[in-house]
C-alpha positions in Angstrom: 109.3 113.3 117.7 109.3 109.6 117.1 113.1 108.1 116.7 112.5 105.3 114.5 116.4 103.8 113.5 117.5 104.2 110.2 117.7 101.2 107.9 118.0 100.5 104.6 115.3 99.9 101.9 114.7 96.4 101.4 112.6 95.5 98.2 108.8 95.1 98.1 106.3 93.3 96.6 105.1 94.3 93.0 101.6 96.2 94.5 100.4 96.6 98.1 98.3 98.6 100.3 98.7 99.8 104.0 96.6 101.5 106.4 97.6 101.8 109.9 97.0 104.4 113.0 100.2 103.8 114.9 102.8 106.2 114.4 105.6 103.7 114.7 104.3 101.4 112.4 103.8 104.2 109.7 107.5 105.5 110.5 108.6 101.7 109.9 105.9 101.2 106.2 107.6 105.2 105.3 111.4 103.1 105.5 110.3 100.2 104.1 108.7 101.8 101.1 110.5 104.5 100.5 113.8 106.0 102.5 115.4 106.6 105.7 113.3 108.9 107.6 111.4 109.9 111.0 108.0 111.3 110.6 106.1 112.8 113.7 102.5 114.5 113.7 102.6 118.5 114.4 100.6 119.8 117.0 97.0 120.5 116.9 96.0 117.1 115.2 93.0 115.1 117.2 93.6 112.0 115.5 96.3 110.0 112.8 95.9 107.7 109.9 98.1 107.2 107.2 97.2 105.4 103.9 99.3 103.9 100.9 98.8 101.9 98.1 102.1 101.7 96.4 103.3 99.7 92.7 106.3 99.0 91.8 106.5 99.6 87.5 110.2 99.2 86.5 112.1 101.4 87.6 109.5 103.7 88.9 107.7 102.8 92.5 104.5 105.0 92.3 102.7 105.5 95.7 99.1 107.3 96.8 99.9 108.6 99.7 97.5 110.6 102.5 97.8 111.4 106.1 94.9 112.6 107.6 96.7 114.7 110.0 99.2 117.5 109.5 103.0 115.7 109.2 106.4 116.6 109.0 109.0 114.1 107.8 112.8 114.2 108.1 114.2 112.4 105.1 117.7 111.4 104.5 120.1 112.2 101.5 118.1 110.0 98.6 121.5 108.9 97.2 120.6 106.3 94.2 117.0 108.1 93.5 115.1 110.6 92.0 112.2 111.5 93.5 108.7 113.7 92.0 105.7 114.6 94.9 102.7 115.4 93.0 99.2 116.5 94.8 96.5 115.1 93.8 94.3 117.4 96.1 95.8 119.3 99.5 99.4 120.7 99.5 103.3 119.6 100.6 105.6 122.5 101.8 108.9 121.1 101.5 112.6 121.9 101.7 115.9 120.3 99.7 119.1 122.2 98.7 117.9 124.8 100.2 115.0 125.1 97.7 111.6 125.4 99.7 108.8 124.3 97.9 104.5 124.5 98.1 103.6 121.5 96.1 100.1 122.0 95.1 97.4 120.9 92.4 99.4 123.3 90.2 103.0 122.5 91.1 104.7 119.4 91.8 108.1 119.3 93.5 111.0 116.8 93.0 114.0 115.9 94.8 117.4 115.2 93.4 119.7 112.4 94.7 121.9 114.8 97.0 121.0 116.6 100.0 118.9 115.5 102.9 114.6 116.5 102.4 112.4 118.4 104.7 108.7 117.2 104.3 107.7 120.5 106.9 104.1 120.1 106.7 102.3 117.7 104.4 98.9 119.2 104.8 96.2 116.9 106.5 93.8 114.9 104.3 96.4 116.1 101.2 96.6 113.1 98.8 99.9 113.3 97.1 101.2 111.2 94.0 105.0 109.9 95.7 107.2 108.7 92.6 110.4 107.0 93.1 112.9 106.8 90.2 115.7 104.6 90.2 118.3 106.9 89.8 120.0 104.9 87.0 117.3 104.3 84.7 116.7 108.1 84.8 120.4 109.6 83.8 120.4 106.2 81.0 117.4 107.5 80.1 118.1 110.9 79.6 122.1 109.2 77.9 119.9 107.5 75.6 117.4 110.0 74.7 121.0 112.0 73.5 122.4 109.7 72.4 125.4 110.6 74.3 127.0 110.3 77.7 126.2 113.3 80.6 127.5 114.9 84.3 125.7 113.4 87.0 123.6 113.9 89.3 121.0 115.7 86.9 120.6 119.0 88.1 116.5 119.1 87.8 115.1 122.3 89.0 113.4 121.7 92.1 109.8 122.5 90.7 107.4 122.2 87.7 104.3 124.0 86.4 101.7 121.1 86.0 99.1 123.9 84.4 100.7 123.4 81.0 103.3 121.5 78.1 105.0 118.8 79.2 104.2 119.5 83.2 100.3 119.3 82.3 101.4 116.0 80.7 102.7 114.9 83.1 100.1 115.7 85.8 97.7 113.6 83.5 100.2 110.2 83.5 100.0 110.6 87.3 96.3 110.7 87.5 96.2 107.9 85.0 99.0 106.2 87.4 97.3 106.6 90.2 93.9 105.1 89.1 95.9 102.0 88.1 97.8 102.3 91.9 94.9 102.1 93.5 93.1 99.3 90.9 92.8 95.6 92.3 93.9 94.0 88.8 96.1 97.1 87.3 96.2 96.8 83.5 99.9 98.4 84.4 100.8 94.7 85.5 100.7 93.6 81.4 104.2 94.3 79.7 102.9 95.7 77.0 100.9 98.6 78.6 103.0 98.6 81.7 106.7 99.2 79.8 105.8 102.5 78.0 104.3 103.8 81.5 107.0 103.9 83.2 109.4 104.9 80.4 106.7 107.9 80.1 107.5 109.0 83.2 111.2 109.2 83.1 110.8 111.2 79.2 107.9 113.5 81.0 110.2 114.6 84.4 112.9 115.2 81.7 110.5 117.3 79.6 109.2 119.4 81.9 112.1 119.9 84.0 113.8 122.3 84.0 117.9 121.3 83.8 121.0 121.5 81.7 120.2 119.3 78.9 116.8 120.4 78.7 116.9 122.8 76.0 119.2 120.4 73.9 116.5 117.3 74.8 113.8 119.1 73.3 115.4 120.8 70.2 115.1 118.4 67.0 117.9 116.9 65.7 118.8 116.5 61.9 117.1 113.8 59.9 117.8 111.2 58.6 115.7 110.3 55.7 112.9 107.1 54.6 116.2 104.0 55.5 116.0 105.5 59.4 111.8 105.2 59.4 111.7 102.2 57.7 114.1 100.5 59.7 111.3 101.1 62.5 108.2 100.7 60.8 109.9 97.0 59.8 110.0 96.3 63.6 107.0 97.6 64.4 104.8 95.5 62.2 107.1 92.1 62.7 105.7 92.6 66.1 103.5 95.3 66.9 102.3 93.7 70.5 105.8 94.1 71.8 105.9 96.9 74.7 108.2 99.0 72.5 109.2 102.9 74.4 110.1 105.6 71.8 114.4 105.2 73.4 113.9 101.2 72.1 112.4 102.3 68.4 115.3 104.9 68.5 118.1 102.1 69.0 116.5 100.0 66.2 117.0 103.2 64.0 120.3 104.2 65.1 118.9 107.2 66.0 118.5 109.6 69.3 114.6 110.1 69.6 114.5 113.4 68.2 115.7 112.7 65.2 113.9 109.7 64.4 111.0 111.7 66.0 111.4 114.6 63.6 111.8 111.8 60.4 108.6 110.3 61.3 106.7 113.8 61.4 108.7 114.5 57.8 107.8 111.0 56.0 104.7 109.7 57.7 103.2 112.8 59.0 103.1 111.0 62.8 105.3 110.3 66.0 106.4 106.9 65.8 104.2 105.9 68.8 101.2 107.2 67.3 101.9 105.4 64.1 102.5 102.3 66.5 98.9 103.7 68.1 97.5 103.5 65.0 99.0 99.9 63.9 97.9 98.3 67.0 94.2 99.6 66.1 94.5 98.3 62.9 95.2 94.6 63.9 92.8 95.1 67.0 89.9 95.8 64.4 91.3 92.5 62.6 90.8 90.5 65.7 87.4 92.0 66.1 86.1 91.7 62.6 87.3 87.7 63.0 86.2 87.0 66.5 83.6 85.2 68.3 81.4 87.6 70.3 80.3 84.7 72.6 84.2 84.1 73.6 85.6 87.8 73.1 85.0 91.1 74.6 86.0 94.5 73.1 88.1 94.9 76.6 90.1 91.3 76.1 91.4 92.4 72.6 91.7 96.4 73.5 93.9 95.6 76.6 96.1 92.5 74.6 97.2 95.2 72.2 98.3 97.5 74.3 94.7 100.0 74.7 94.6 100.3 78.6 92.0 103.1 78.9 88.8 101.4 77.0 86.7 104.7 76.9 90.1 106.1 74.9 90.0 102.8 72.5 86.6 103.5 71.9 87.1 107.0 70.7 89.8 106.6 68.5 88.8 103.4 67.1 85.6 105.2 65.8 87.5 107.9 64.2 89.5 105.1 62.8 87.1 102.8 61.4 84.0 104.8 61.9 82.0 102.6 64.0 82.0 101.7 67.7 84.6 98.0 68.3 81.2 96.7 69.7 79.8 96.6 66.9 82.6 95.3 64.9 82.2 92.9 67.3 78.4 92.3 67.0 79.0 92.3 63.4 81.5 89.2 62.9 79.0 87.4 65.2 76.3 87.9 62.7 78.1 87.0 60.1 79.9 83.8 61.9 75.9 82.6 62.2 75.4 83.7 58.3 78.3 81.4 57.1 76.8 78.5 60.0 73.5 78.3 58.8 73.2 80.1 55.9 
């Protein structure tokens, strides 16, 4: 076993990527990047590499981690963080609280702030999906989604089902996640796409979850009436390009997010981020339908409103408007060189 010192975490640049073959040095980039630990290879392995390409989004720090050699890692008490392990392929058998785990394609495993964590064998060539949450922004989080204060540390069971609800959700954000983690230009790096990310992964952990407030969390709350939605709806179109999460549309309101969640469903018939979806399509066709194909591209105005998958754009912009944006595109070109030349 290596004994690489203990030190603390010092902060990292926004994206990077490391690759390395020496033990000590992936002990020292395992510190650097995420906590105090010492890592060594179990037996049997003929040869070691260890890959990450990590991003830092908020208050999240999202790495794609892979060993290609069987690992156990020794980690010490997480303290002021949160942390999920989600496979991507391969497994983790791990150990905190007394809680062993076998994090695999259908289970992720997460890690509360107290008590030190056993990685006993991170299976080789298993590419896992390592989120660190600040553990702040989680319990505000989970305050503001209540709208009230709560006892920490959050008592998150130690596992969730990513086969279906809000676990399934959430195993589809990390793939998403992870394509942008390992992207040379991440779209993640624009406020406006980049904000609601991260938010969504602190609302999806507390979905799927299981924990105290869980049931309470996920149980509507009263509503409110038309003022509440209106109030939001205002905001929304004053400035629809604004990274809004669903906690900040619930402080405009006055609301918890449930509540203004179950006012939406009663008055408009939507959430309030898919009538925010649905507004940012409506002023992306705008752009379109008044742009110059020669200086725009469908990708330009999709990603400056907030659209960061352009296959997904593309789909609901049809069922929108009933034609593809490239050819709302095409179409204001031809009729920019009707009104030119007549």
């Amino acid at each position: 076993m290596i004994d690489t010192p203990l030190m603390p975490v010092p902060s990292l640049p926004w994206r990077f990527s490391t690759r390395t073959v020496d033990l000590d040095l992936a002990n020292a980039q395992g510190i650097e990047t995420y906590y105090p630990l010492r890592m060594r290879v179990l037996s049997g392995a003929e040869r070691f590499l260890m890959s990450i390409d990590a991003m830092q989004l908020g208050a999240v720090l999202l790495g794609d981690c892979r060993f290609d050699a069987d690992v156990r890692m020794d980690i010490a008490e997480l303290q002021k963080f949160y942390h999920v392990n989600i496979p991507l392929s391969g497994y983790l058998d791990s150990t905190n609280l007394r809680n062993g785990v076998t994090a695999t394609l259908r289970r992720a495993v997460l890690y509360g702030p107290t008590g030190d964590v056993q990685l006993n064998r991170w299976g080789a060539g298993s590419r896992i999906l390592c989120i660190k949450i600040r553990r702040s922004a989680l319990e505000a989080e989970l305050e503001r989604l209540l709208q009230r204060t709560v006892r920490t540390p959050i008592n998150l069971a130690p596992s969730v089902d990513l086969t279906r609800g809000y676990g399934l959700m959430l195993r589809n954000l990390a793939l998403l996640l992870a394509d942008q983690v390992r992207h040379e230009e991440p779209l993640a790096r624009q406020e406006i796409i980049g904000g609601p990310l991260w938010h969504s992964v602190l609302a999806y952990v507390l979905a799927a979850a299981d924990h105290d407030y869980r049931d309470e969390l996920l149980n509507p709350g009263p509503s409110y009436g038309a003022p509440v939605v209106n109030r939001v709806i205002e905001a929304m179109h004053a400035a629809p390009q604004t990274a809004f999460t669903s906690a900040e549309l619930a402080d405009i309101a006055g609301v918890s997010i449930r509540t203004l969640q179950a006012a939406f469903r009663s008055y408009v018939g939507l959430s309030p981020m898919a009538f925010l979806r649905n507004l940012r399509l409506e002023r992306a066709h705008a752009e379109l339908v008044a742009a110059d194909p020669s200086r725009t591209t469908v990708a330009e105005v999709a990603h400056r409103w907030g659209f960061a998958h352009l296959g997904r754009f593309a789909q609901a912009y049809g069922r929108k408007f009933g034609v593809r944006p490239s050819e709302t595109l095409l179409s204001a070109g031809f009729a920019n060189n009707r009104a030119l030349f007549g």
